[in-house]
C-alpha positions, 0 to 999 in steps of 0.5 A, a space after each residue: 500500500 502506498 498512502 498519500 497525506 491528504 489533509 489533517 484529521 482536524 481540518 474536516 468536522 464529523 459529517 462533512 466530506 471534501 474533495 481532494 486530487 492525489 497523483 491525478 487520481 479525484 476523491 472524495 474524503 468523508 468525516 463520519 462518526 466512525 472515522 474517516 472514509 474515500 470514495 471516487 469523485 465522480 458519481 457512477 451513473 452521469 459522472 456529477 461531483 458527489 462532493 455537491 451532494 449530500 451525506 444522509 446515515 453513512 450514505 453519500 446522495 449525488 446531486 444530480 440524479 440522486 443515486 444513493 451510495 454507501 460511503 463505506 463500500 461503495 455499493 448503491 443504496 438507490 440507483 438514480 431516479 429524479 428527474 421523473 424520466 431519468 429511469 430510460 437513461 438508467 438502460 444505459 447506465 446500469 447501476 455501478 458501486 463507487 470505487 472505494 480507498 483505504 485510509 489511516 490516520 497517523 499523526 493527526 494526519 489523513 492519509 489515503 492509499 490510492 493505489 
């Protein structure tokens, strides 16, 4: 594993998220309760910056079509469905987990490994 630095642990309040680039690679980092987690940036269904969206009982919502994934897995919760009509896009583009990345924190310090 190769963890990059990405923020201090303090910088980033329970409940909110941040988007951050390492190595050219776009993510997301979350402050849940639990502890700090990092997804892809890009929703999976039209690509929309999950970081505009909002965080609801550990799930991220895209601001877009609001397709529902765990922050934690990546797995969706809810596949996009507003605007009413958005379901024919849907045949095109089948439901798709976030891409997920380990992190630690080591001296107050966030790190992600997104290799």
């Amino acid at each position: 594993m190769s963890f990059e630095k990405v923020c201090p642990a303090a910088a980033m309040d329970v409940g909110t998220m941040a988007k951050f680039s390492l190595n050219g690679t776009n993510i997301v980092l979350y402050h849940l309760e639990e502890g700090f987690y990092a997804t892809q940036r890009s929703c999976t269904h039209t690509f929309a910056p999950l970081e505009k969206g909002k965080i609801e009982s550990g799930k991220v919502r895209c601001p877009l079509h609001r397709a529902e994934f765990d922050i934690k897995t990546g797995e969706v919760v809810k596949w996009a469905n507003f605007p009413p009509g958005v379901q024919v896009l849907n045949i095109i583009r089948g439901e798709k987990c976030l891409q997920t990345y380990p992190t630690k924190i080591e001296d107050g310090m966030v790190y992600v490994d997104i290799v």
